[in-house]
N, C-alpha and C positions, 0 to 999 in steps of 0.2 A: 504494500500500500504506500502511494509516496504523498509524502504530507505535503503541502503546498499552503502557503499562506495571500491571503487575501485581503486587499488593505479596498476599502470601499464606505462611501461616505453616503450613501442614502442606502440605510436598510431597517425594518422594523423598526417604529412604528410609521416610517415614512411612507406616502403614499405615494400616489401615480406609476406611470410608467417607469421611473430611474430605478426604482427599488427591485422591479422584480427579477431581471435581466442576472444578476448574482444570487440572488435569493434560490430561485429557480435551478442555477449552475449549482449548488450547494446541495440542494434538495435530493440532488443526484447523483451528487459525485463517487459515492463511498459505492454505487453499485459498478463504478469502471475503473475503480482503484484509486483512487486519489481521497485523500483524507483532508477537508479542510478547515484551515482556520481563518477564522474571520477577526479583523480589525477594523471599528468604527469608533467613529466620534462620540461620546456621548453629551446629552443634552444638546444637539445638534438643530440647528436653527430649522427645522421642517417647514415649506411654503403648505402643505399638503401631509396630516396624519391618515390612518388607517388601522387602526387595530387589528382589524382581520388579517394583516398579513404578519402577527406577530404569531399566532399557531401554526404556520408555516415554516418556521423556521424549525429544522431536527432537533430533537433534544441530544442527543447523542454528539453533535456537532459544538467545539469550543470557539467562542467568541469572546476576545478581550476585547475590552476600550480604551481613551483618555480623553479627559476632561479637551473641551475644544470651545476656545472665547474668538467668536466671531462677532464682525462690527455693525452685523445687521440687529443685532443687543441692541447697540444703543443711538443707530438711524431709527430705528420705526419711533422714538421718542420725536422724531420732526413728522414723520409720513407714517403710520405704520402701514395704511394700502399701498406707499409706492413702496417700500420697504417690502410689502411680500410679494409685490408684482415684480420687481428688480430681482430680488435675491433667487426667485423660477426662473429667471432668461426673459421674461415679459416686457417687453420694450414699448412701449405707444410708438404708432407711426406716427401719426400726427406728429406737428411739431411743442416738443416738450416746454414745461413748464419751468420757471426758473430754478425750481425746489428740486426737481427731477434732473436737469442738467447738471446740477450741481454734484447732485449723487449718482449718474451716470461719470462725469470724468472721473468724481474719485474712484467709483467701483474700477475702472477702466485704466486709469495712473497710477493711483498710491497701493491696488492691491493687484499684481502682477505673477502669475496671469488670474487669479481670483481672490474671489474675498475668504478664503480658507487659506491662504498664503501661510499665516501664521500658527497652523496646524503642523508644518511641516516637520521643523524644528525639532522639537517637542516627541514627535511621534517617531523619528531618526535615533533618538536617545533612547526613548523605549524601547523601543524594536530591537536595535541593537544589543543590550541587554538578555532582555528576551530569548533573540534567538540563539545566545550563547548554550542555552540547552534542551534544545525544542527539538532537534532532528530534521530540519527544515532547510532545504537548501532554495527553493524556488520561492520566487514572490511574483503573486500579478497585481495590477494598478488597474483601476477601472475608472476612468472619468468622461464627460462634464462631472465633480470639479478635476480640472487640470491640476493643480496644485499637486493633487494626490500623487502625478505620474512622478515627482520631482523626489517625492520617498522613496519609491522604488528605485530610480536610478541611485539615488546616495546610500541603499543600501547594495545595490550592485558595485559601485565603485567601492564601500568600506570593506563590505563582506565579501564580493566575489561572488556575490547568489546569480542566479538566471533569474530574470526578470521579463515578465511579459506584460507588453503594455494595453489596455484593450480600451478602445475608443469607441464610446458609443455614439458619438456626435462626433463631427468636424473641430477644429481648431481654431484656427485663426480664419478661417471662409466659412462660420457656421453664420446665419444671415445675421444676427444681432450684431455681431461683430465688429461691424461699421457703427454700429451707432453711440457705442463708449467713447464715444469724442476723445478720442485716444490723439496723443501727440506722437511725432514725425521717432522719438525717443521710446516711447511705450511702444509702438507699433514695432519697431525694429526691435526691441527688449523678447516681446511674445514670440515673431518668428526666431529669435535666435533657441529662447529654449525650447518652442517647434519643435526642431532641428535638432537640437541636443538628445531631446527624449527617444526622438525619431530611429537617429545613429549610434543610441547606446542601449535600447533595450536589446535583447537575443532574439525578442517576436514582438511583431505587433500584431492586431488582432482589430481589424473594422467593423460594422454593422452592413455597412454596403457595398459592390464595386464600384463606384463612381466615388465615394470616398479612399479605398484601395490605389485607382489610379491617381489620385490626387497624391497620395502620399508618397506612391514610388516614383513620382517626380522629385521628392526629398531624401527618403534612402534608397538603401539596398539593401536593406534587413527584410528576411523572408515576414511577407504581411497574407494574410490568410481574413477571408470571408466569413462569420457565423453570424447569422442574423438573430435578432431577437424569434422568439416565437411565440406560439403560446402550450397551453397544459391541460392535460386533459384526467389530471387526479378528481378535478372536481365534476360532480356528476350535477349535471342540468337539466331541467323538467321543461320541456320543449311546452308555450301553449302561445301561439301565435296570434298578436294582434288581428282587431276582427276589422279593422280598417286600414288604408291603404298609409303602413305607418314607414315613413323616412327616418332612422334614425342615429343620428351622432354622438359619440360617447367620448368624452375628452371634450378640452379645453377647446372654445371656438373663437378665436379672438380679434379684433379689428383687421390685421393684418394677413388674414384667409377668410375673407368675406366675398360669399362666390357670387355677387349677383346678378351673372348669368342663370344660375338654380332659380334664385330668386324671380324674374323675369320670367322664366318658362314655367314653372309651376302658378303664377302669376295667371299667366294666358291660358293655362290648361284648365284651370279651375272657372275660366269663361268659354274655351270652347268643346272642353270631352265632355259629355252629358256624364254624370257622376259622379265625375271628380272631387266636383270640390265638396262635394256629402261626405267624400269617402275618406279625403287625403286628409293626414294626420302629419305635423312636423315634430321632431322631439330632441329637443338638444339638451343632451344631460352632463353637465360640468360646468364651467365656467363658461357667459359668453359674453362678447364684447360689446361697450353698448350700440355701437357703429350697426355692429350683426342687427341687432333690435331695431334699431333705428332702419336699415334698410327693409327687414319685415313687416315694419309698419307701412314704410313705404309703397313697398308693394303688395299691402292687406292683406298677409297673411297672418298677423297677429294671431287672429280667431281661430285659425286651422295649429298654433303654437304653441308646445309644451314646454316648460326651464324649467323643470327640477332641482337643477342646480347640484351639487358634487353627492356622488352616491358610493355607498361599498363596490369592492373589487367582486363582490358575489351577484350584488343587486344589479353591478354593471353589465357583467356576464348574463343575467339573466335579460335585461332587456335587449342586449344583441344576439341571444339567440328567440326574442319572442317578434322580431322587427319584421317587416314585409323585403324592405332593404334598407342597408344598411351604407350610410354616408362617409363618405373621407376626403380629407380635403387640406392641401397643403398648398403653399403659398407660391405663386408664379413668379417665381426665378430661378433663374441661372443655378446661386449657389443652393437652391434646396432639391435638387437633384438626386443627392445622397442621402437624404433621409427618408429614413422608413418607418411608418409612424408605427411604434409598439401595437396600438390595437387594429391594425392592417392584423395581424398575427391571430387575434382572439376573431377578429372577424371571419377568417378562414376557417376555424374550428366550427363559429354559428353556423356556416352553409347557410348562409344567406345571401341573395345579389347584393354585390357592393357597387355605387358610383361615387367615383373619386374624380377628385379634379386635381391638376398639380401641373410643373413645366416639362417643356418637352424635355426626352430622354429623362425621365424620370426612373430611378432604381423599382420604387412601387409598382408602374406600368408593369413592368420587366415581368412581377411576381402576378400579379393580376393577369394578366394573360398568359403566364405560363400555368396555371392552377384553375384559369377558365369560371374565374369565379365571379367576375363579373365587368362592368366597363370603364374605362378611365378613358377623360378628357382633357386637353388644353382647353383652358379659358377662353376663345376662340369660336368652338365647333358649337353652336348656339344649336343648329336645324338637327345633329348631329344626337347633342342631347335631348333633342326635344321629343325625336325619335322614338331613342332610347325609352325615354318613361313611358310612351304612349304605351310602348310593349309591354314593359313590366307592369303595367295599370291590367292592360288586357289578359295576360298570364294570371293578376290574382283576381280579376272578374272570373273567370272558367278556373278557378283553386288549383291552377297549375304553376304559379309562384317559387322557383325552386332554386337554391344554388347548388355549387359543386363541390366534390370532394376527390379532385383529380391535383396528383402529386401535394399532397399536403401532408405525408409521414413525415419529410425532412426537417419540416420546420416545427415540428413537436419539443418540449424544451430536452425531454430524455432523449431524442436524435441527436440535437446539439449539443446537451451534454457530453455524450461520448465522443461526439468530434473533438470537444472541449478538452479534455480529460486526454484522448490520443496525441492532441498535440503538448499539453504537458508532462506529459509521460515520457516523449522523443527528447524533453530536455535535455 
């Protein structure tokens, strides 16, 4: 069994998507040989709890902490809403407020490359110790936060460990990025230790190819593919909306507001006879008020559900009771590479999925190769308008159906053992 230590900064009780990505790799590791130990922060600044994901965690599995003073403490004493929106990666497109620029350069200059910089430290001197009698020769880093990668590497330089870096998001091109009013000094600061992490872990480890290529543009250290997935220990009681329900799980925020969707559901509710008796909108998580404000605009308020943030179980159950199921990421360039976590649970629902996002998009790629349902450029207006009539007419005649073609791989016990194989080749 080889032990392998784990240093990662969002796990139980933290919520959303960043949490379960290790959680999950843990949950399984001991059945493909790898023994893991986990390291986190504790009292950790969560934008997002969840309880339910702390009976997930093995009991049989060892997790240390240390204490971690981060400066989002004592910002929400000016902002605490911009303070939990900043501290997620939540940026307003819009142009910011003086309160918000102010805490946007500092998050972006004074704490490099994030605001857990000061964890580092601290957690080097632990560790160190530590692994003086643990039997532990390997470490992985899992970030957004970046900070974390810079442990691993100063424990690969002090000790000599094999380290593997594993990037769930992009770096320095993830799209926020630009907007930390970063100076010509910061900007160069972030690519150089880029670069550093990049050329001194032994593996790196992406979420997507379009992220992959991006980075063997900077090394030549072998980088390897595991996507997020999802899991299927938890057992779900399928009962299917009895209306023609659209629905979004996760955060929907100014900055992915499709309203093209908006526009064609608009119009269908004036020309399909039934539609708009039938059609049901449901976004459950955070949404931006812009999203609202467009809904209004085009009168769909009334056909409109916000729940607002729900359990990982309650979530799972409304994307497997949904008619289809919506996704939707933000048209550009650099979001090309990301794969939004509940792409993954959505696969499991067998539900049709319409997603919207930029061309060459990694999600497309997975979306049509699993036949699960259709993805758009912001663009194909007649395209999508199509598209729903069908799915409208499929759940008029109860034939409503998605797929379950190539979808073992992306199981989290698939990836695990891919996980777990390439740690083992250390």
């Amino acid at each position: 069994m080889k032990r392998v230590l784990i240093i990662c900064y969002y796990w139980p009780p933290a919520g959303g998507p960043g949490v379960q990505r290790w959680l999950k790799f843990v949950k399984y590791f001991k059945q493909f040989g790898v023994e893991p130990v986990v390291f986190v922060p504790e009292n950790a600044h969560y934008p997002l709890e969840d309880d339910s994901f702390v009976s997930e965690v093995p009991k049989d599995v060892t997790v240390i902490s240390l204490p971690i003073k981060e400066p989002y403490r004592f910002a929400k004493w000016f902002s605490k809403k911009k303070t939990k929106t900043i501290s997620s990666g939540i940026i307003s497109e819009k142009d910011p407020a003086t309160l918000e620029k102010l805490m946007l350069f500092v998050r972006g200059n004074l704490f490099i490359p994030d605001a857990r910089i000061g964890w580092v430290k601290p957690s080097v001197r632990y560790l160190k110790k530590y692994l003086k009698d643990a039997a532990i020769d390997t470490v992985v880093t899992t970030g957004p936060p970046h900070s974390l990668h810079l442990i691993g590497m100063r424990l690969k330089e002090t000790l000599g460990m094999k380290w593997v870096a594993d990037f769930r998001d992009p770096w320095t091109t993830i799209h926020y990025h630009k907007s930390l009013r970063l100076t010509a000094f910061s900007e160069k600061k972030h690519k150089a230790l880029e670069h550093r992490v990049l050329n001194t872990a032994d593996h790196v480890v992406v979420t997507s190819p379009n992220t992959k290529n991006e980075f063997a543009e900077i090394t030549k250290k072998p980088i390897t593919v595991i996507t997020n997935g999802f899991d299927t220990s938890e057992v779900i009681t399928q009962n299917l909306d009895t209306t023609f329900s659209l629905v979004h799980v996760g955060s929907l925020l100014s900055n992915r507001n499709p309203n093209i969707l908006w526009q064609v559901i608009s119009e269908l509710r004036e020309e399909l006879q039934g539609f708009k008796d039938t059609f049901r909108l449901k976004l459950v998580g955070a949404v931006g008020e812009d999203i609202l404000e467009s809904i209004e605009e085009y009168g769909l308020t009334d056909a409109t559900e916000t729940p607002g943030y729900v359990s990982h179980h309650d979530a799972l159950m409304l994307q497997h009771n949904a008619q289809v199921l919506l996704l939707v990421e933000m048209d550009r360039e650099e979001t090309r590479a990301i794969i939004p976590g509940k792409l993954f649970e959505y696969l499991r629902a067998k539900r049709p999925i319409l997603a919207f996002g930029p061309k060459g998009s990694d999600m497309a790629k997975i979306i049509k190769e699993t036949r699960s349902g259709a993805f758009f450029e912001y663009s194909e207006k007649q395209e999508l308008k199509q598209e729903i009539v069908q799915l409208f007419d499929a759940f008029l005649h109860s034939n409503l159906t998605g797929s379950d073609s190539n979808l073992n791989k992306y199981s989290r016990r698939e990836l695990t053992k891919t996980m777990a194989t390439l740690l083992k080749a250390l």
